[in-house]
C-alpha positions, 0 to 999 in steps of 0.5 A: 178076101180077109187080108185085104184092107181099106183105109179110112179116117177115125171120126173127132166122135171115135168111130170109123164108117164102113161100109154099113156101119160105123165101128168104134175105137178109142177116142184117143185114135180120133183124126187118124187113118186107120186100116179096116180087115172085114170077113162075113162075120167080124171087122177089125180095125189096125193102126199099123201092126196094132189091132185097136178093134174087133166088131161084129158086122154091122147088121142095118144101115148106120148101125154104130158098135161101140168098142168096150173102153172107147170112153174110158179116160176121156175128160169131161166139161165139168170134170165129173167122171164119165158113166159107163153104159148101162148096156151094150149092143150084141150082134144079131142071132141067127136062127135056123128055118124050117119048112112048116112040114117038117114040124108037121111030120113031127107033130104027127109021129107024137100023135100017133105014138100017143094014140097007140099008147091008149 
């Protein structure tokens, strides 16, 4: 049910466990509760009325998904700027299955149009 939340804590590193995965939001959000809505394909994490994130799900076991900005702002030790990501995680894709026969029947309509061309 997509209206359904559970509450949980927002780790000192930014992230929240659920379920499988562990999803991020601002660093700024770290220490407090916040409330996860999953459906089969996103979780969203809120701070009451404000929605703080949106993920895909989690795909293995501890998978992390970082939030676009989780960093931005947060000092450093040596008051350097913080680099940003060279990349970013993007969900799984899934592919359609096909039995092997119907790439067979496929292959033999080419071929017998190509025989009678000939």
């Amino acid at each position: 049910m997509p209206f359904l939340r559970e509450t949980r804590a927002v780790g000192r590193d930014g992230y929240v466990q659920w379920e499988r995965g562990w999803y991020g939001v601002s660093w700024k959000h770290a220490g407090q509760t916040v409330e996860v809505q999953a459906d089969a394909e996103t979780v969203q994490l809120w701070l009451g009325s404000e929605r703080l994130a949106v993920h895909p799900r989690a795909t293995r076991r501890g998978q992390r998904l970082t939030a676009p900005g989780q960093w931005d702002g947060l000092p450093t030790a040596d008051g350097r700027p913080r680099r940003e990501a060279l990349a970013s995680q993007v969900p799984t894709v899934e592919v359609q299955q096909r039995s092997l026969a119907s790439y067979e029947a496929l292959i033999d309509s080419a071929v017998s149009g190509f025989e009678v061309l000939r």
